[in-house]
C-alpha positions in Angstrom: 15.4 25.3 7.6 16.4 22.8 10.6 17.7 19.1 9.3 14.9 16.9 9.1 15.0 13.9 11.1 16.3 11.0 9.2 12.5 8.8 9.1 11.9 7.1 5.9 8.7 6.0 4.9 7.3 2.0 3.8 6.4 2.7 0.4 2.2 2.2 -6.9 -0.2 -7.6 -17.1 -1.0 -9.9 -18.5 -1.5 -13.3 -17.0 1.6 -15.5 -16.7 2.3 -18.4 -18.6 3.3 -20.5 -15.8 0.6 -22.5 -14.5 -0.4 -21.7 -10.8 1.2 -24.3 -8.1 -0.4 -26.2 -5.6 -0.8 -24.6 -1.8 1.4 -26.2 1.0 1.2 -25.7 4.6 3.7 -23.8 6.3 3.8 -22.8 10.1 6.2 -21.1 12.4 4.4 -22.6 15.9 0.9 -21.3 14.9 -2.3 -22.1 13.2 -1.5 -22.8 9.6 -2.3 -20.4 6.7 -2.1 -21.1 2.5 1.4 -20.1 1.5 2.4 -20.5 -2.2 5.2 -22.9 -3.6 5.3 -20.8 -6.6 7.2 -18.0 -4.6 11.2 -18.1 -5.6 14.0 -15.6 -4.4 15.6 -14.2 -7.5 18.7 -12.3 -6.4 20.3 -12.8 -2.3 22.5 -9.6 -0.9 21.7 -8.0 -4.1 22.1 -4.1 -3.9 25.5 -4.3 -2.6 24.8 -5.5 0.8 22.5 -7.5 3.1 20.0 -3.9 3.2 17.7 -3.8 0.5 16.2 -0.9 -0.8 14.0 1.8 1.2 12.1 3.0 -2.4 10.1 1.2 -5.0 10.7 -0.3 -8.2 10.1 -0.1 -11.8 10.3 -2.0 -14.6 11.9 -0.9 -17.9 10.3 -2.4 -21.6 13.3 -4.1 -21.5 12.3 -6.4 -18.7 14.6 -5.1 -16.4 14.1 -4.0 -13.0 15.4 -0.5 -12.1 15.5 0.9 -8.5 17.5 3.0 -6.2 19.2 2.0 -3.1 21.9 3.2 -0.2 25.9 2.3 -0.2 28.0 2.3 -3.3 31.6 3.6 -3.2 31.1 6.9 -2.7 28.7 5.5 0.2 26.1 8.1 -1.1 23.4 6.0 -3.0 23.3 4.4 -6.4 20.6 3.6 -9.2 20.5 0.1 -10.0 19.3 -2.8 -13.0 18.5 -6.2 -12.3 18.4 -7.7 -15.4 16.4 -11.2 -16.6 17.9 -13.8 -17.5 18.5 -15.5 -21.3 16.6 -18.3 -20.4 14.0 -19.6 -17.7 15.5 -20.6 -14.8 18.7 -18.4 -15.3 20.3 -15.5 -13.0 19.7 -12.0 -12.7 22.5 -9.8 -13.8 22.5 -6.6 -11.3 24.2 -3.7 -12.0 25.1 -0.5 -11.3 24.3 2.2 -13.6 24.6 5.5 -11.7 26.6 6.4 -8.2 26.0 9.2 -6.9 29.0 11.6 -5.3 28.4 15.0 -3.9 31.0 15.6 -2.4 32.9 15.4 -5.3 31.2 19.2 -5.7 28.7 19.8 -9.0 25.8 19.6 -6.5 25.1 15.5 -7.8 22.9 15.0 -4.7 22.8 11.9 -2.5 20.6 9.3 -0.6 18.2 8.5 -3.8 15.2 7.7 -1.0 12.0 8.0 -3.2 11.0 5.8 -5.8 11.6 6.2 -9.4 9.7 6.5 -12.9 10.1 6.7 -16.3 9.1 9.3 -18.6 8.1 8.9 -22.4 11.5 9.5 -23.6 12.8 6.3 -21.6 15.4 8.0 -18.8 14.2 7.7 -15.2 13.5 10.5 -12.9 13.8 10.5 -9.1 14.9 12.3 -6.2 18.0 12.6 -3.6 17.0 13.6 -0.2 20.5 15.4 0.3 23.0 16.8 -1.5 22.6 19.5 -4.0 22.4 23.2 -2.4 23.2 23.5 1.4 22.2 19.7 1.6 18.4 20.2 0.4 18.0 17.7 -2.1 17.7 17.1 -5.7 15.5 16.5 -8.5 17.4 14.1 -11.0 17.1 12.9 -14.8 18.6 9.1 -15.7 19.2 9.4 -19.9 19.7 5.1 -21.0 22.9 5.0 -22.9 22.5 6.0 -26.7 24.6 2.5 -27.8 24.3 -0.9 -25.8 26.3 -1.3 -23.3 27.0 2.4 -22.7 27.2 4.8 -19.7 23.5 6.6 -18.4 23.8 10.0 -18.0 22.2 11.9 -15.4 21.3 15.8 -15.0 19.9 17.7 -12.2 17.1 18.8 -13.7 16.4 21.0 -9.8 18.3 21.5 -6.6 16.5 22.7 -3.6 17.8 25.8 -1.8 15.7 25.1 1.8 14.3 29.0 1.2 10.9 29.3 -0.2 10.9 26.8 -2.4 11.3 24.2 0.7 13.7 20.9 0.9 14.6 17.8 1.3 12.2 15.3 -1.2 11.8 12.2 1.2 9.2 10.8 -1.2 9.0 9.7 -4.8 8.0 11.7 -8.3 4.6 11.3 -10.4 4.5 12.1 -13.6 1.5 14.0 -15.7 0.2 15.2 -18.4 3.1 16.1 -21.1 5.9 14.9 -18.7 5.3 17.1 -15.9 7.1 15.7 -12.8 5.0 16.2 -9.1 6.6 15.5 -5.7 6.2 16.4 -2.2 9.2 17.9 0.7 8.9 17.5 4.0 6.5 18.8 6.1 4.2 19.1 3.6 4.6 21.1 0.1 3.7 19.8 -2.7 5.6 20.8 -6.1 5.8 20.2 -9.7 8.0 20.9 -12.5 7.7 21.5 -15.7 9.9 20.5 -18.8 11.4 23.1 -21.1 9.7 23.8 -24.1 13.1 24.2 -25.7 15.4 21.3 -25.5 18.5 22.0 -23.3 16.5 24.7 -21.4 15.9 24.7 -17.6 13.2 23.1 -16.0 9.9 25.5 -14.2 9.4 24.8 -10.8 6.4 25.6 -8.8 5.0 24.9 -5.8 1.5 24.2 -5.4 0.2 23.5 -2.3 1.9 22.8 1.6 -0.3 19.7 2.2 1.1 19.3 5.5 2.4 16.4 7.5 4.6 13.9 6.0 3.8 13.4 3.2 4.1 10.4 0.6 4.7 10.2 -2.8 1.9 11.6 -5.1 -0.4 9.9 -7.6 -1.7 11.4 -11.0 -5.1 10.5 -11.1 -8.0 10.9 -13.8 -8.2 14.7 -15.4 -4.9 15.4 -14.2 -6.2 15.6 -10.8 -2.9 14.6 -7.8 -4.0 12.4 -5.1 -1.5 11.8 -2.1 -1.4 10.7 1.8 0.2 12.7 5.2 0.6 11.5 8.4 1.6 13.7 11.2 1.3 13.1 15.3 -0.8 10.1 14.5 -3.4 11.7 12.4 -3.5 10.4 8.7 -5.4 12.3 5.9 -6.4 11.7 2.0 -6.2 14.5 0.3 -6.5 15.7 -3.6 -5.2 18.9 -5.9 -7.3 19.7 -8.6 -5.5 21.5 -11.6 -6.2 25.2 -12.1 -9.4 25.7 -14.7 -7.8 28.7 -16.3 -4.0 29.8 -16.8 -2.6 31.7 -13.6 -5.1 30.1 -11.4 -3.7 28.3 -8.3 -4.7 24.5 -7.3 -7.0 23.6 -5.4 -6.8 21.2 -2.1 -9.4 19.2 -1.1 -9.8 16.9 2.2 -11.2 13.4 0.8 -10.8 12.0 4.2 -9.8 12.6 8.0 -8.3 9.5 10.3 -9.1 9.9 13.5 -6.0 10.3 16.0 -4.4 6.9 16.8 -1.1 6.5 18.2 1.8 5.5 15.9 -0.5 5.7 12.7 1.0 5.8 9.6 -0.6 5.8 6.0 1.0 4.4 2.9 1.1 5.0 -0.6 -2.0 5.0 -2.4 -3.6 2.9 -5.4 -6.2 4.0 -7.7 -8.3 2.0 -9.5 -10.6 4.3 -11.3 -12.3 8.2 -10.7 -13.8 7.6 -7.2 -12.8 4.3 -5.8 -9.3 4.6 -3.8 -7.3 2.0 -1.8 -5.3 2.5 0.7 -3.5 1.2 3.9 -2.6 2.2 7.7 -0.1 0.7 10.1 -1.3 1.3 13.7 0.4 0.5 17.1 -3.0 -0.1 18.8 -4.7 -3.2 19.4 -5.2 -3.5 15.5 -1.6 -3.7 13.7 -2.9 -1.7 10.2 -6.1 -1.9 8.0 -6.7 -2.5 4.4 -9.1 0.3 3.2 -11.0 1.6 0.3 -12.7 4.7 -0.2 -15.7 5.9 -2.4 -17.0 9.1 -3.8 -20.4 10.3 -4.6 -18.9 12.0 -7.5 -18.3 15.3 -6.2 -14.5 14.4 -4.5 -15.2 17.1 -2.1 -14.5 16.0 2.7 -17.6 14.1 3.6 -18.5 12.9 0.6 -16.3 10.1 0.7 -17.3 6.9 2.5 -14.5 4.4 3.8 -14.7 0.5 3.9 -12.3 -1.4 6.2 -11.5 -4.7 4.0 -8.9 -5.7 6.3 -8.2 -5.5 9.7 -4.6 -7.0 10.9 -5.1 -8.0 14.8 -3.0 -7.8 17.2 -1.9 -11.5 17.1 1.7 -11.1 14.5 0.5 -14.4 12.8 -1.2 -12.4 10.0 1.1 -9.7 9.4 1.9 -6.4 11.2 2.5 -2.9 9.3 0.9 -3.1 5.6 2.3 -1.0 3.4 1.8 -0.3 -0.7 -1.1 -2.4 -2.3 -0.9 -3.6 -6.0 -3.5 -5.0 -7.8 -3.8 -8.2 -10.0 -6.3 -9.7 -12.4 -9.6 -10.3 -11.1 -9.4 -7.2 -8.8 -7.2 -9.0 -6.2 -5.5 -7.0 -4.1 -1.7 -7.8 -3.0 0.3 -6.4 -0.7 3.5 -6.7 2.3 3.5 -6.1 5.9 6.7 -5.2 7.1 6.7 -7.3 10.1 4.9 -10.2 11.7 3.9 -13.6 10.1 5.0 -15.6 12.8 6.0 -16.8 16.3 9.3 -17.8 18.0 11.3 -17.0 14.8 15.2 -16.8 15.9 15.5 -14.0 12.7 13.1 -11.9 13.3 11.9 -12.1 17.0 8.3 -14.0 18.5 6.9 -11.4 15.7 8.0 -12.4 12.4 10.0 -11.5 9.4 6.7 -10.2 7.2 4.1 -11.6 5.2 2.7 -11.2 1.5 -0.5 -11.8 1.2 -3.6 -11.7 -0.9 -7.4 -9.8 -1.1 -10.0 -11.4 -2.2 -13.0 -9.4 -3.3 -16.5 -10.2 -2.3 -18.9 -13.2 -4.6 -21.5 -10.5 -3.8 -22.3 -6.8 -3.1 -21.5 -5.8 0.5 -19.9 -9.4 1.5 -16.2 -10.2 3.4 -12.9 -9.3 1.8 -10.9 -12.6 1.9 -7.3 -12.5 3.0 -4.9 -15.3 2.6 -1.1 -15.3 3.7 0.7 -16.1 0.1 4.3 -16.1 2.0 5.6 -15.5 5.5 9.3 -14.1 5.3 11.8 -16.7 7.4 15.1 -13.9 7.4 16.6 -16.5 5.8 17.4 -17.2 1.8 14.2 -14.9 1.5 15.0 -12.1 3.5 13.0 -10.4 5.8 11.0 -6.9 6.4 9.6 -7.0 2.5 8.5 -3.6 0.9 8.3 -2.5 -2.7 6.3 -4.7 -4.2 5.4 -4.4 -7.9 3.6 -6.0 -11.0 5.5 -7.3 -13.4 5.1 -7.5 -17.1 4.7 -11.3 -17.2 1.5 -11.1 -14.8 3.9 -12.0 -11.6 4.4 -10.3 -8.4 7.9 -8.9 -7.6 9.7 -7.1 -4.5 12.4 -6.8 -2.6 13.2 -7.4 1.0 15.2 -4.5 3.6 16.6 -7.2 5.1 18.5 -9.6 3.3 19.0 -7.1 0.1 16.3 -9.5 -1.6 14.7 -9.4 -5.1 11.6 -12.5 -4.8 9.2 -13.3 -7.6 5.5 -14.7 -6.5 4.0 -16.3 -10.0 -0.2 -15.3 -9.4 
């Protein structure tokens, strides 16, 4: 297999205490928008350097934030914990809990790209883009320590040979039914593995289906059915993998929906809310910047039975964002979400188009009525950061991320 060109992709509570702050009006040289005073960066240069991280985050039950992100000593990536403070108002303690260091031979992978998760047992799982066997990647296990304080302990539960069982995992892990792990390589296959029913034994790995494209990371959905996204050449399709019905049986692939052809078109990450309603988003480089969307079934999940809904359009004018990327959702069905760019005008940072917005969906009062957007933040590149990604729900009800500029952690209370 030839060496995949080095893209990466813009990557899925309770309500808080805090009371909700007033709105203030904030403008870089254009028309005013809502932007919260209740938004607060957390951690500056955190991650080792002034480049955040390219994959998502987690949180752990122990309030900590877990993620993975380039540099370390070896240079090769590292796992990371920011944990909360002792008290309100305190600072995040970051640290490293796992470097990883090919070279040093064992196969231990490196360049952690895809997001992580954690399993029942409490260790994380992710994936290294590189390293492992001929430089095709790894799958990886992250035990905790078994005494406070102690060393995590990883194991490579699957290294990639680049043969027919394909390479290099640019995208993040899902996890199933009974701790199954699903992820996808790229150019397209899809692939899961399964634990061994014996402790210490090897793990089963299988793939599934070549989706093709690029695919992103993959989403368990209701009756263990997978749900992901690919982009290729502009074109962007949904697509799902039913389970086998009977043992030995293969998957099956179905087309939800088609994009039609749009230069520089690029899907993210995908949320589900519940068995046939889907949201999603696209960055474009047409006159439109990217597109909030939904999708709905009839029930039968099968191409042309699934009806989109634009919520959202982002213009061409930066002011409102440029490049949306993974959507969370809060109480009330509001929808959050980053663009990656844009926000603002004449910004000595980040260019006449802006460091990035966050920003807020509002469903409809009625059936059929307007989505409602307002712009909760617009990054500056300064103490904030800039070009924010990875943007999570927290256990207290509030909104966290991270910025890839500016190695920022931020917290928005909602």
């Amino acid at each position: 297999m030839s060496t995949p060109p080095r893209t990466q992709f813009i990557q899925l509570g309770t309500r808080p205490a805090a009371a909700l702050a007033a709105l203030a009006w904030f403008a870089f040289g254009q028309p005013a928008q809502a932007t919260r005073l209740d938004f607060a960066t957390l951690c500056s240069l955190c991650y080792g350097g002034p480049t955040g991280p390219d994959t998502g985050l987690v949180f752990g039950q122990n309030g900590a934030i877990y993620g993975a992100a380039g540099g370390g000593i070896s240079e090769q990536g590292v796992i990371f914990e920011l944990a909360p403070p002792a008290a309100p108002g305190g600072t995040w303690t970051e640290s490293v809990i796992y470097q990883f260091n090919d070279y040093a031979g064992g196969g231990d992978g490196r360049e952690p790209n895809g997001g992580l998760v954690f399993g029942a047992n409490g260790a994380l799982y992710g994936t290294t883009v590189y390293g492992g066997i001929a430089d095709n990647g790894t799958v990886f296990e992250l035990a905790p320590p078994t005494v406070p304080g102690g060393a995590w302990t990883e194991t490579i539960l699957y290294r990639f040979t680049g043969e027919s069982d394909g390479g290099w995992p640019y995208a993040g892990l899902a996890i199933g039914r009974d701790g199954v792990l699903y992820g996808t390589l790229y150019a397209g296959p899809a692939f899961q593995l399964k634990p061994p029913r014996t402790a210490g034994g090897a793990w089963v790995y299988a793939l599934l289906y070549d989706v093709g494209g690029d695919a992103n990371s993959l989403l368990a959905g209701p009756k263990g059915v997978l749900y992901g996204t690919t982009s290729y050449a502009g074109v962007g399709t949904v697509f799902d993998l039913a389970p086998p019905q009977l043992k030995g049986d293969a998957w099956t692939y179905g087309l939800i929906y088609f994009f039609s052809p749009s230069a520089g078109a690029q899907l993210g990450p995908l949320l589900i809310v519940r068995a046939g309603v889907i949201f999603g988003s696209e960055g474009l480089d047409t006159a439109e910047s990217g597109v909030v969307f939904e999708l709905t079934s009839n029930g039968q999940g099968q191409a042309g039975q699934w009806a989109e809904s634009v919520l959202h359009t982002f213009p061409a004018d930066p002011t409102d964002g440029v490049g949306p990327g993974e959507l969370v959702m809060g109480p009330k069905g509001l929808l959050y979400g980053t663009t990656v760019e844009g926000g603002g005008t004449h910004n000595s940072a980040c260019g006449e188009v802006g460091c990035g917005t966050l920003f807020q969906l509002k469903p409809p009062a009625t059936v059929g009525g307007a989505w409602t957007e307002v712009v909760l933040h617009r990054f500056t590149g300064a103490s904030d950061g800039s070009r924010p990604g990875n943007l999570i729900l927290g256990p207290d009800g509030a909104l966290y991320g991270t910025t890839g500029g500016g190695g920022t952690l931020f917290r928005l209370i909602i």
